[in-house]
KEVEX-875223 format. One record per atom (N, C-alpha, C, O, CB): residue number from 1; x, y, z; atom name. Coordinates in nm, 2 decimals, decimal comma. Glycine has a CB too. Example, Ala and Ser with C-alpha at 12.3 -4.5 7.8 and 13.67 -1.06 7.14 Angstrom:
// residues 2
PT   resi        X        Y        Z   name
PT      1     1,32    -0,57     0,78      N
PT      1     1,23    -0,45     0,78     CA
PT      1     1,32    -0,33     0,78      C
PT      1     1,42    -0,33     0,85      O
PT      1     1,13    -0,45     0,90     CB
PT      2     1,28    -0,22     0,71      N
PT      2     1,37    -0,11     0,71     CA
PT      2     1,29     0,00     0,79      C
PT      2     1,34     0,11     0,80      O
PT      2     1,41    -0,06     0,57     CB
***
This chain:
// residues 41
PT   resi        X        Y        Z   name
PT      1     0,08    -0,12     0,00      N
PT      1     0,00     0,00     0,00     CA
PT      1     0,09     0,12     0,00      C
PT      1     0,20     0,12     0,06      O
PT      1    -0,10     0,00     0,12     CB
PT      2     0,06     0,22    -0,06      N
PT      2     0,15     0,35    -0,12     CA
PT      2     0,02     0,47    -0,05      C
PT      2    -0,09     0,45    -0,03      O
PT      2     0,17     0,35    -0,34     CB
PT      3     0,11     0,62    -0,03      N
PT      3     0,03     0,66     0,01     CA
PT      3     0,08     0,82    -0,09      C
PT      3     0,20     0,82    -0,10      O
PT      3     0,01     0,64     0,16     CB
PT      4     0,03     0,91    -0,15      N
PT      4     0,09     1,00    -0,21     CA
PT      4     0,11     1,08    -0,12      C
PT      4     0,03     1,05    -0,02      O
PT      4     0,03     1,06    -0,31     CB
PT      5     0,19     1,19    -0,09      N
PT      5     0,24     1,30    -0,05     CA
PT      5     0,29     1,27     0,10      C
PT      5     0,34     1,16     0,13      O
PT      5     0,14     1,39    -0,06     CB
PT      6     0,28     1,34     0,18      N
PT      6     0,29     1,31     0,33     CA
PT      6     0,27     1,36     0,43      C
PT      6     0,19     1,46     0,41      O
PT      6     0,38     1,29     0,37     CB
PT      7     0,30     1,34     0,56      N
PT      7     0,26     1,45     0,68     CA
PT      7     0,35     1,39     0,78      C
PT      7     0,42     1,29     0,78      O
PT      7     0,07     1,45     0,74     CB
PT      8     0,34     1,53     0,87      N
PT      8     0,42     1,56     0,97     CA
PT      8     0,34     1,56     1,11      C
PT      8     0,23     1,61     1,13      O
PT      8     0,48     1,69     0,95     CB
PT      9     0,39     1,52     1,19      N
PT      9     0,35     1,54     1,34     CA
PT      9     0,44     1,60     1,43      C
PT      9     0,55     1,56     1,41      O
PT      9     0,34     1,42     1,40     CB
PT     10     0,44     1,67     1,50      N
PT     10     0,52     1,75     1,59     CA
PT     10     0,57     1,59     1,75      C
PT     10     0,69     1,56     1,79      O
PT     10     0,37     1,92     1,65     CB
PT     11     0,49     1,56     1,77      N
PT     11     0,49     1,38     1,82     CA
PT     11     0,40     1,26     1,85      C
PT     11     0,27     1,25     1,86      O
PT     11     0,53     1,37     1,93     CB
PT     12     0,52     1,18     1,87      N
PT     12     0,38     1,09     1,83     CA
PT     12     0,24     1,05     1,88      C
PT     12     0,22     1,03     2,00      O
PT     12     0,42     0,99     1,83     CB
PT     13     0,17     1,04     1,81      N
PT     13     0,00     1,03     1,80     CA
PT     13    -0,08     0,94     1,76      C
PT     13    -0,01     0,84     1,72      O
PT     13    -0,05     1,12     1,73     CB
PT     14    -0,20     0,92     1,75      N
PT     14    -0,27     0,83     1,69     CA
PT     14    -0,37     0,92     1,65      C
PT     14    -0,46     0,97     1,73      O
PT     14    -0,31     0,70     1,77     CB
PT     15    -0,35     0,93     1,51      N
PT     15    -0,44     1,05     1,45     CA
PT     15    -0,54     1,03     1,36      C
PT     15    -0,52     0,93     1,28      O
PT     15    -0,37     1,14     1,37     CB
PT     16    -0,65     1,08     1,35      N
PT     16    -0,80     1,04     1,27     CA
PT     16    -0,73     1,07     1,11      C
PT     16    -0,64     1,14     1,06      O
PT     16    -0,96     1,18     1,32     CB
PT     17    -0,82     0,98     1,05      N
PT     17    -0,75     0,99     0,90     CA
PT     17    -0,90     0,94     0,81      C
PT     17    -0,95     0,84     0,85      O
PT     17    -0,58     0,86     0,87     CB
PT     18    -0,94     1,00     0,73      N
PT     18    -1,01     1,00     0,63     CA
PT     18    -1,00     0,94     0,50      C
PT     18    -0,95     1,00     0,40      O
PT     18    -1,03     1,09     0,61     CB
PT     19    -1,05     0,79     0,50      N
PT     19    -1,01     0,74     0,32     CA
PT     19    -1,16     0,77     0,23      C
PT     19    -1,29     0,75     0,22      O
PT     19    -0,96     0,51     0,31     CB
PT     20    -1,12     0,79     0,20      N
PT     20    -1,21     0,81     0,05     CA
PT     20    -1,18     0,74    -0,06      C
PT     20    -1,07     0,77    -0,11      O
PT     20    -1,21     0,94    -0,01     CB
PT     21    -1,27     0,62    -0,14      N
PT     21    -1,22     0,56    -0,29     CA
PT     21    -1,38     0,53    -0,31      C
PT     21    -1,47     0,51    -0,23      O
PT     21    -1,10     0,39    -0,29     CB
PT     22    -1,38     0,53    -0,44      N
PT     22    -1,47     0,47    -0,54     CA
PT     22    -1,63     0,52    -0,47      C
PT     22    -1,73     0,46    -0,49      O
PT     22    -1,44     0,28    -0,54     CB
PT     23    -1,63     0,63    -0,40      N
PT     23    -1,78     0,72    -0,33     CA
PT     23    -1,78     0,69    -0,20      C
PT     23    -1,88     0,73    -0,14      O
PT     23    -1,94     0,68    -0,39     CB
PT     24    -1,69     0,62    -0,13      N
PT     24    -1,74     0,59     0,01     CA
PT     24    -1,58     0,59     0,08      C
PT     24    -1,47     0,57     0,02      O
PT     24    -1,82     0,41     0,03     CB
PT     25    -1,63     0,63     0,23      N
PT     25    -1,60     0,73     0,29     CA
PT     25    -1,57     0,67     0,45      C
PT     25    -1,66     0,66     0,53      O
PT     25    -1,70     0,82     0,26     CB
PT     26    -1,46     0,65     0,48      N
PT     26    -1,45     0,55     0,64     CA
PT     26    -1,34     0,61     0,69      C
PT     26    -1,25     0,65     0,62      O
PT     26    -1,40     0,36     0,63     CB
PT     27    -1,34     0,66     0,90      N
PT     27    -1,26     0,71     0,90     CA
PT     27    -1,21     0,59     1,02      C
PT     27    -1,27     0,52     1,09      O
PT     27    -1,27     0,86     0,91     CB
PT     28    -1,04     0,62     0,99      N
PT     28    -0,98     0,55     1,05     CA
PT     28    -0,86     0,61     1,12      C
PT     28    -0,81     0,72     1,09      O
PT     28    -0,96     0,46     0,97     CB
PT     29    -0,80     0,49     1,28      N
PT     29    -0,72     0,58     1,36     CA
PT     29    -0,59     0,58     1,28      C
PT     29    -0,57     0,47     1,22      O
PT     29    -0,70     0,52     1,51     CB
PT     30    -0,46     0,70     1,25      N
PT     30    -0,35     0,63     1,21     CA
PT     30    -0,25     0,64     1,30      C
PT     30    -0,20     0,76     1,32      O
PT     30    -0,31     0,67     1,07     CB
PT     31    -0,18     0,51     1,39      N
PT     31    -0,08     0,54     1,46     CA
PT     31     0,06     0,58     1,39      C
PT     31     0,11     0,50     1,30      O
PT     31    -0,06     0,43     1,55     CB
PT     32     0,11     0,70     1,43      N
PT     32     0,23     0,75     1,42     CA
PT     32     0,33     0,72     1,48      C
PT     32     0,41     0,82     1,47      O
PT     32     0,22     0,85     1,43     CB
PT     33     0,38     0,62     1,56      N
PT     33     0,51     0,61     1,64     CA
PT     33     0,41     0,57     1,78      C
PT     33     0,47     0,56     1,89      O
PT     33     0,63     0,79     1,66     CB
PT     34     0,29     0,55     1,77      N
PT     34     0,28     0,44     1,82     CA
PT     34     0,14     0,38     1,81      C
PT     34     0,07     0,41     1,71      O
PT     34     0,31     0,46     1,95     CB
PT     35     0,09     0,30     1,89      N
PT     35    -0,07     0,24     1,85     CA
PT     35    -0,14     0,28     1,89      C
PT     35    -0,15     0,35     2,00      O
PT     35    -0,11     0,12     1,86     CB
PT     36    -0,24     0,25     1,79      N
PT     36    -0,40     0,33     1,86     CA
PT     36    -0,47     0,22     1,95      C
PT     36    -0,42     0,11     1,95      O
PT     36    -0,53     0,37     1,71     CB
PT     37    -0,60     0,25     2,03      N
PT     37    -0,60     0,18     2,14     CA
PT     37    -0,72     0,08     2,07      C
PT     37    -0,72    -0,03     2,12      O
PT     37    -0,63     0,27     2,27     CB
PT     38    -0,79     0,11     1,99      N
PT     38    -0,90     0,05     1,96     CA
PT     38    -0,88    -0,06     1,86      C
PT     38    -0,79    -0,05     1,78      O
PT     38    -0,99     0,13     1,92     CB
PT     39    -0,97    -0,19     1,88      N
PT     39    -0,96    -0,27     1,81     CA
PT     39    -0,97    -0,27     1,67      C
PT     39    -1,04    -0,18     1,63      O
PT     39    -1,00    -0,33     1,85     CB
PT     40    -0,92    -0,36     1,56      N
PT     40    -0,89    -0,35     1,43     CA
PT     40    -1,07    -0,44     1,40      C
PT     40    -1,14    -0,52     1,47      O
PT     40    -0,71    -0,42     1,37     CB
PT     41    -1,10    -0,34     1,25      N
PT     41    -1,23    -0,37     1,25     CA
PT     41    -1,19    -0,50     1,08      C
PT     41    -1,28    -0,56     1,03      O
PT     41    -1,35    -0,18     1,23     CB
***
């Protein structure tokens, strides 16, 4: 999986992230340097 461009965090987080493909629309946690707490769906 590839992602275009990138981002920065000041530290590390588990940050909300927005996918969008093909009209539909799911948001998901993204751990940065470390994990998020919730289980994987």
């Amino acid at each position: 999986m590839a992602f275009v461009g990138g981002t920065w965090v000041a530290q590390a987080a588990c940050v909300p992230l927005v996918v969008r493909s093909n009209g539909q629309e799911n948001r998901v946690n993204l751990g940065i340097g470390v994990a998020c707490d919730e289980p994987r769906r």
